[in-house]
C-alpha positions as CSV (number, residue, x, y, z in Angstrom):
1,X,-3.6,25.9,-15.2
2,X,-2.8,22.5,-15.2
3,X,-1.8,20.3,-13.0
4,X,-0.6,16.7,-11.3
5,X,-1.9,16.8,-8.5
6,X,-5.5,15.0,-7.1
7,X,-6.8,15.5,-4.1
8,X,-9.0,13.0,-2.5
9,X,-10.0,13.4,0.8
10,X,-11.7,10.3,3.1
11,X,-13.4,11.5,6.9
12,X,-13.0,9.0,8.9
13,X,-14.9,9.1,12.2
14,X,-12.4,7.0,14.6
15,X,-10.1,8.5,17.3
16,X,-6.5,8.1,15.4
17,X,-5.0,5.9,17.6
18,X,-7.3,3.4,16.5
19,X,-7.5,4.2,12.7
20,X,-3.9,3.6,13.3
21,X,-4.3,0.7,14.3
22,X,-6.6,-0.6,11.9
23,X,-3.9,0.5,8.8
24,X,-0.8,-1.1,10.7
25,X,-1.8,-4.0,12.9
26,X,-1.8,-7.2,10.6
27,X,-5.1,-9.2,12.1
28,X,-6.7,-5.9,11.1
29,X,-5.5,-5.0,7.9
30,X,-5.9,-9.1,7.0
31,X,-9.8,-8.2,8.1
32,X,-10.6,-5.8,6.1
33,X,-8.1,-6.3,3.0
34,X,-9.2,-9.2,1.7
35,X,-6.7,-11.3,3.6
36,X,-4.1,-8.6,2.7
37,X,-0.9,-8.7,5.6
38,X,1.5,-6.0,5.6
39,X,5.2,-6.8,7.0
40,X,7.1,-3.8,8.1
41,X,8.0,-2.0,11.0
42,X,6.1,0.9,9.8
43,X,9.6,3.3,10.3
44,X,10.1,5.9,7.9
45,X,12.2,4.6,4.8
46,X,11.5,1.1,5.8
47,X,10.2,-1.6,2.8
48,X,6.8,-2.9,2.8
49,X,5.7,-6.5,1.6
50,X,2.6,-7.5,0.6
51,X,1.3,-10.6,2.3
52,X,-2.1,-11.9,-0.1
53,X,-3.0,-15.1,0.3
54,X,0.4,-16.7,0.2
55,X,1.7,-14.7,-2.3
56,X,4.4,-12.2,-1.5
57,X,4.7,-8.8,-3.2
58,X,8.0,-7.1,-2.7
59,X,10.2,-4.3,-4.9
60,X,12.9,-2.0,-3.6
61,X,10.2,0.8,-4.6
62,X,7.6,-0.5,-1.7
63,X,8.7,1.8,1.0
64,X,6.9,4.0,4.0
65,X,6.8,7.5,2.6
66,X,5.7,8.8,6.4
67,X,5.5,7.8,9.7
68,X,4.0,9.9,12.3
69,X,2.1,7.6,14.8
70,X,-1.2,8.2,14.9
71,X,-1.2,11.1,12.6
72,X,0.5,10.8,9.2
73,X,1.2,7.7,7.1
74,X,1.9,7.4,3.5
75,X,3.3,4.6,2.0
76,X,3.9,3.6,-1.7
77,X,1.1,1.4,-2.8
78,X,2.3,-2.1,-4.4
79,X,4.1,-2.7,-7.3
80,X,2.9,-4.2,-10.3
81,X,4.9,-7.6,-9.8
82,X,5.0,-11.4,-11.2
83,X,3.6,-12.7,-8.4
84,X,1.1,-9.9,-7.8
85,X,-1.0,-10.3,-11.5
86,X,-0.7,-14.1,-11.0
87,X,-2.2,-13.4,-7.7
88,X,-5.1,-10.9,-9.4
89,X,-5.1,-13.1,-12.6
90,X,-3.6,-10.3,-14.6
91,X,-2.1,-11.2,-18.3
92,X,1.3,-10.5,-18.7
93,X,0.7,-8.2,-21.2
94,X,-1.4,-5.9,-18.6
95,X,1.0,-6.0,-16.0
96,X,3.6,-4.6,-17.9
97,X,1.9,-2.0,-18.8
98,X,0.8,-1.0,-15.8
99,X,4.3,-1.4,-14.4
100,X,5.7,1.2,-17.1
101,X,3.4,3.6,-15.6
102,X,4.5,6.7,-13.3
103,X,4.1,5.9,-9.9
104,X,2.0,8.4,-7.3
105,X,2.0,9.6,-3.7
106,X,-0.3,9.1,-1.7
107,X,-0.4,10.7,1.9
């Protein structure tokens, strides 16, 4: 039987409330994502931009899928933008592409 679905699972030996932390608080995520800032309030429903070195990444399809502090979050990863592939140094070609793509869930 086939199927759509991929499960990958990551341990993560951290007490939640700071893993938490470390996904959501922007001197953190800048840390360890390359410079990478997320602006939200982290609220269910609520849009997401991407902060990478100067470049802003937003799309009305950048949202937080879950919010359960420290538990659960799930967010939509980011869009394959203008400004994001100049940021990358993607061709144009590429990005649309990619863009064209189904987009996944990630929890």
């Amino acid at each position: 039987m086939e199927t759509d679905t991929f499960r990958y699972t990551i341990h993560i030996h951290a007490a939640p409330k700071l893993l938490w932390q470390a996904l959501t608080d922007p001197a953190l995520t800048a840390q360890f994502w390359g410079g990478t800032v997320f602006e939200t309030d982290w609220e269910e429903g609520s849009p997401m931009v991407w902060k990478v070195n100067g470049a802003e990444i937003t799309h009305p399809d950048q949202r937080v899928l879950v919010s359960d502090p420290p538990c659960q979050l799930s967010y939509t990863w980011h869009t394959f933008t203008p400004e994001w592939a100049k940021q990358v140094e993607v061709e144009e070609e590429l990005r649309a592409r990619l863009a064209s793509e189904p987009r996944i869930r990630v929890t």
